[in-house]
N, C-alpha and C positions, 0 to 999 in steps of 0.2 A: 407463527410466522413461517416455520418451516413447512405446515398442512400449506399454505397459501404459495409458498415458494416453487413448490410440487405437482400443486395440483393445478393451478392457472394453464402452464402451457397446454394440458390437456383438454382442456376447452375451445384452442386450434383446432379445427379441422383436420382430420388425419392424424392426429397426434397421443389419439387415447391409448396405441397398444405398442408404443416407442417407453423405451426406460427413463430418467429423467437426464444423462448424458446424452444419451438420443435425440432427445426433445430440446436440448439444450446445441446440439449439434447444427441440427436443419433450422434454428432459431438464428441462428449464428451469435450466440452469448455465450459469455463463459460463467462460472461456476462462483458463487457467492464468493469466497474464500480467495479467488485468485480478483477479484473485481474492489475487494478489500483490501489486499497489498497495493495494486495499482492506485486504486485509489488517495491510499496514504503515501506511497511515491507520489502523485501530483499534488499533493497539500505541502508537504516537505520541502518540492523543487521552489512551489512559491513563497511559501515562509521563508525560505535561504536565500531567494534572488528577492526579496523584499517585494512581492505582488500586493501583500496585504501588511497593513500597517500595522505589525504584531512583531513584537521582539522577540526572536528567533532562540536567544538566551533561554528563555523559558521554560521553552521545549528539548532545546538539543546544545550542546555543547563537542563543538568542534575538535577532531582530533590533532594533537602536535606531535604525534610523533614521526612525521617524516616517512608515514610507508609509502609501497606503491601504490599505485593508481589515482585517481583523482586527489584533487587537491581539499576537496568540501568532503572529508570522511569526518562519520561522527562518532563521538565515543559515548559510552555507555555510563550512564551516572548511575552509582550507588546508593542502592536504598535499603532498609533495613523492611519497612513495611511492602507487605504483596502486590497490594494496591497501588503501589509508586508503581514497582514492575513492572505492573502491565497497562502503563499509561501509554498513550500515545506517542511519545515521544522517545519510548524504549522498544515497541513494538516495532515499528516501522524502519530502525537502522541497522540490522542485518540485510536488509535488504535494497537498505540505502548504498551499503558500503560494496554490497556487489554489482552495481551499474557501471558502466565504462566512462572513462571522461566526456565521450560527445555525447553523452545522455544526459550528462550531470548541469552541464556548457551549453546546451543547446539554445537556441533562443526562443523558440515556439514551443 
């Protein structure tokens, strides 16, 4: 996947002797890895504002302790196995919890 990831934009016109930042620059796309966090922030926002008809329980359990910033902060559930760790619903909430309230709030 990552041969295919690489080497596609090369196949642009003009684009064989550009580095893969490069090629990804004058493409105007961003980088697997950042396309991946955003990604699971816009799965998050709708599973939390109930877009999709999935109990949000599942995934993420809401923080109470009263810090700053938004009021939808999540906390981080306890697992003994790896595999829980790097589920979805634990990956994604460092990143949750650094959004500003009108990200969180927004309606679109």
């Amino acid at each position: 996947m990552k041969v295919f990831r690489e080497e596609l934009p090369k196949l642009v016109t003009g684009m064989q002797d550009l580095q893969y930042d490069g090629r990804l620059k004058q493409l105007n796309l961003m980088r697997l890895e950042r396309r991946r966090v955003r990604s699971g922030l816009i799965e998050t926002f709708k599973i939390i504002n109930g877009v999709y008809d999935i109990n949000g329980d599942v995934f993420f359990q809401l923080d109470k302790g009263g810090r700053r910033g938004h009021d939808q902060k999540l906390s981080k559930k306890r697992f003994i196995f790896n595999i829980s760790k790097y589920s979805f619903g634990n990956t994604v909430i460092d990143n949750w919890r650094s959004l500003s309230a009108e990200c969180v709030h927004c309606k679109n």
